[in-house]
C-alpha positions in Angstrom: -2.8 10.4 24.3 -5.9 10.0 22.6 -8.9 11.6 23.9 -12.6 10.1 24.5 -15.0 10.5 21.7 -17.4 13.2 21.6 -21.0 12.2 22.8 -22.2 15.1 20.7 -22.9 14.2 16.7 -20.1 15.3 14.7 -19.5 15.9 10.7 -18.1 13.3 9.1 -15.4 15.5 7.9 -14.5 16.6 11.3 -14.3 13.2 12.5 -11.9 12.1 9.8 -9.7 15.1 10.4 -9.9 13.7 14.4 -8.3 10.4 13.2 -6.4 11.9 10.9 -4.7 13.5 13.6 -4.5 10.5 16.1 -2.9 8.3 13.0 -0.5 11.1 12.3 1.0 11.5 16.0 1.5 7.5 16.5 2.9 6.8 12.9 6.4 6.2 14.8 4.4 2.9 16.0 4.2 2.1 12.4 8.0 2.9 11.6 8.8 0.7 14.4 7.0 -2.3 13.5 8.5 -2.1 9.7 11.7 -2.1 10.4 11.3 -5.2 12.7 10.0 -6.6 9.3 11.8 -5.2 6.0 14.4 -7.4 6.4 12.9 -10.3 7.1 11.0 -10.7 3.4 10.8 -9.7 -0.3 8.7 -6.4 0.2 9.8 -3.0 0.3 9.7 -0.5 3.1 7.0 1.5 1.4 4.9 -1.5 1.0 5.1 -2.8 4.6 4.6 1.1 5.7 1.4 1.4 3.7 -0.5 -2.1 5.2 1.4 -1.2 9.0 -0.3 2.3 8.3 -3.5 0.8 7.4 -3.2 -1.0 10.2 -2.9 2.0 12.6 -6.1 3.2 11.0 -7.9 0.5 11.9 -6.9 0.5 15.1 -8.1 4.7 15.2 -11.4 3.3 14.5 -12.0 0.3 16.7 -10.4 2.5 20.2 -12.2 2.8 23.2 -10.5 5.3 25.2 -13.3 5.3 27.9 -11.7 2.1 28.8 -8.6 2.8 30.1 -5.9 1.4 27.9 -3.0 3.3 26.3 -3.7 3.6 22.4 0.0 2.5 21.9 -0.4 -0.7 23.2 -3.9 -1.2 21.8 -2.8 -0.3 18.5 0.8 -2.5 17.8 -1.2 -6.0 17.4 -3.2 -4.4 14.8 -0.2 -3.1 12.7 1.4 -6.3 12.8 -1.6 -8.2 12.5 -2.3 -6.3 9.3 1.4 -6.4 8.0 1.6 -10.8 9.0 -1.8 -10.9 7.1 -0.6 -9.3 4.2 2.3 -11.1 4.0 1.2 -14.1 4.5 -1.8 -13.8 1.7 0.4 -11.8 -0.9 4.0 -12.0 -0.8 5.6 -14.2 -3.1 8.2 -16.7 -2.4 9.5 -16.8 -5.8 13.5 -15.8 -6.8 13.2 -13.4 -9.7 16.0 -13.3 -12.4 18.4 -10.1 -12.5 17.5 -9.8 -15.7 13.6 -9.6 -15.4 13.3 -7.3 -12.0 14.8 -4.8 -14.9 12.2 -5.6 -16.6 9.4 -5.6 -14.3 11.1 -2.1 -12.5 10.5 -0.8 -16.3 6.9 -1.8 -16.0 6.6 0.0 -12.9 7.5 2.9 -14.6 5.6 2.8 -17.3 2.0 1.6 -15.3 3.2 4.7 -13.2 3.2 7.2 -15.9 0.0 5.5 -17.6 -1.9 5.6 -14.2 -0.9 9.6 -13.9 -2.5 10.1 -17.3 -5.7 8.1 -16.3 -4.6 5.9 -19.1 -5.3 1.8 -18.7 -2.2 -0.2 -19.8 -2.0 -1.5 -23.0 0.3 -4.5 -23.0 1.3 -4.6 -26.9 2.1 -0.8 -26.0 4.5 -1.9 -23.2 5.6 -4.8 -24.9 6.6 -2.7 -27.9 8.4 -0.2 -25.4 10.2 -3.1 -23.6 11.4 -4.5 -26.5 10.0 -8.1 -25.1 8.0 -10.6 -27.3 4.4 -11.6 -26.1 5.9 -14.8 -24.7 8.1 -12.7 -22.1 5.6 -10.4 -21.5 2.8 -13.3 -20.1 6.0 -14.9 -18.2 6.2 -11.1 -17.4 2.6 -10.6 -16.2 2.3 -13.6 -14.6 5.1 -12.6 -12.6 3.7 -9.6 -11.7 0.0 -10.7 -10.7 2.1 -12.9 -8.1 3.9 -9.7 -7.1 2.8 -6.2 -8.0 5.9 -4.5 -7.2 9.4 -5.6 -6.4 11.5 -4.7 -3.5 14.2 -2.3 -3.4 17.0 -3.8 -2.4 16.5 -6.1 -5.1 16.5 -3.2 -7.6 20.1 -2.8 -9.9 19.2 0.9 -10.0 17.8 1.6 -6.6 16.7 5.5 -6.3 19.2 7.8 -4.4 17.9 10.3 -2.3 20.1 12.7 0.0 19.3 12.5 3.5 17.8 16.9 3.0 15.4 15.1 0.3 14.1 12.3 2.3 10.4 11.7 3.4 9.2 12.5 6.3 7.0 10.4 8.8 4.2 13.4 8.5 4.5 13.8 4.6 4.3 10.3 4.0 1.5 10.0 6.3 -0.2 12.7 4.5 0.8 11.9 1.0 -0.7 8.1 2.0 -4.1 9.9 3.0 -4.0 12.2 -0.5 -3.6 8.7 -2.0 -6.3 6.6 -0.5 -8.9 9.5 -1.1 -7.7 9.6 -4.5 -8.6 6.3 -5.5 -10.9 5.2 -7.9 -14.5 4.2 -5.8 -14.1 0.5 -6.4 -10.1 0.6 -5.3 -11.4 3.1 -2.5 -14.2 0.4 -1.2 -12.0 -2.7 -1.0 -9.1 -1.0 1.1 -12.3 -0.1 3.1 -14.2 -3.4 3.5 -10.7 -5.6 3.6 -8.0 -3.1 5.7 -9.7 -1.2 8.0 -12.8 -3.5 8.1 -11.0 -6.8 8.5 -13.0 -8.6 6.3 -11.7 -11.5 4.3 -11.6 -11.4 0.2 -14.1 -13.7 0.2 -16.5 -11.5 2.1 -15.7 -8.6 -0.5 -16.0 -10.6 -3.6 -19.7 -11.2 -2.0 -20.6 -7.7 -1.4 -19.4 -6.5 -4.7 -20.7 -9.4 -6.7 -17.2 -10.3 -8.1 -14.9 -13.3 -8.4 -12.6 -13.5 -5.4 -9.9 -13.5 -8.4 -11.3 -9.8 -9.4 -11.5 -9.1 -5.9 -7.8 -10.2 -5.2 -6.9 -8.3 -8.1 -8.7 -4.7 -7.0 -6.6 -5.3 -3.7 -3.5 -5.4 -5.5 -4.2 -2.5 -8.1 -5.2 -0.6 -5.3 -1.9 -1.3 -3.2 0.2 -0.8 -6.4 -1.7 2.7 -6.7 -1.0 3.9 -3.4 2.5 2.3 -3.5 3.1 4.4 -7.0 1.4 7.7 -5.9 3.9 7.9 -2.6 6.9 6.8 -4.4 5.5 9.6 -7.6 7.2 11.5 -4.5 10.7 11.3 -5.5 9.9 12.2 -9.1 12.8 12.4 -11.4 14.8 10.2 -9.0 12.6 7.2 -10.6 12.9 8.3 -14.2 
């Protein structure tokens, strides 16, 4: 149950912690939504999680408790209002070959281990290490700008993890948090202003003074980011 706000001022760190903590005990909420929805489209649990969870967060924010209403209830339309919105803006619709989701789970790899280095990608360097000509590679990248990561059930080398080994609702609820405050400022800003404050991409390409293309584009680095720092996770299991 969550509790009414304090009347007295608060530091900002101790009012994080405080929705920390409401986020973390109603992540089931979030678990329950996904699963209505992982099946239903091209994106991958971890993906649908993150949004959901985002989702959840906004709803922390935007709670009255003074008013009566359980937070459960007040909470769901925001998770799947966040996950519909997201799919509906972002997920592609387009059938990708065997042959390149090896390809572009390669990629992922590699943008992973470049991103833990603090290293942008080079595409003649991940060309080269694909072994693709520059002709593939902008089919490639195009690709990918339509859709940063690739589900995976669709993967031929899907990651196994034993059932003592798997995540946790609290540790990927933390490890998302670790993630979010890990982000560079500019990635950090537009999961603010477009997740937990609802605005539209248009609104943040104004208040940044950037293209809604560049705009679009932070959004996805920044999902990509989280999405590669929870499934960094598994470790070896992705090598």
């Amino acid at each position: 149950m969550v509790t009414e706000k304090s009347r007295t001022k608060v530091s900002p760190a101790t009012e994080l912690q405080r929705r920390n903590q409401i986020a973390q005990t109603h992540s089931k909420l979030v678990h329950k939504i996904v699963h209505r929805w992982v099946n239903k489209c091209n994106e991958s649990y971890e993906d649908l999680y993150q949004i959901g969870f985002l989702g959840l967060l906004k709803a922390v924010e935007r709670f009255e408790s003074e008013l009566g209403h359980a937070f459960s209830s007040f909470a769901v339309p925001y998770i799947q209002g966040e996950i519909q919105h997201y799919l509906r803006d972002n997920a592609s619709q387009l059938k990708i070959p065997r042959s390149s989701i090896e390809k572009l789970s390669k990629i992922r790899r590699l943008r992973k281990q470049f991103i833990a280095l603090g290293r942008q990608i080079n595409e003649v360097d991940v060309a080269a290490k694909l072994g693709i000509s520059a002709q593939e590679w902008e089919s490639l990248k195009l690709t990918v700008s339509r859709r940063l990561t690739v589900s995976w059930d669709d993967l031929p080398y899907e990651p196994q993890v034993e059932d003592s080994e798997a995540i946790t609702q609290e540790e990927l609820t933390q490890l998302l948090y670790e993630a979010i405050s890990k982000l560079h400022p500019k990635h950090r800003l537009v999961v603010r202003e477009r997740y937990l404050l609802n605005k539209e991409v248009v609104e943040v390409a104004k208040a940044l003074k950037i293209s809604t293309l560049e705009t679009q584009a932070l959004i996805q680095e920044a999902i990509f980011i989280l999405n590669s720092s929870l499934t960094a996770h598994y470790g070896s299991s992705f090598a």
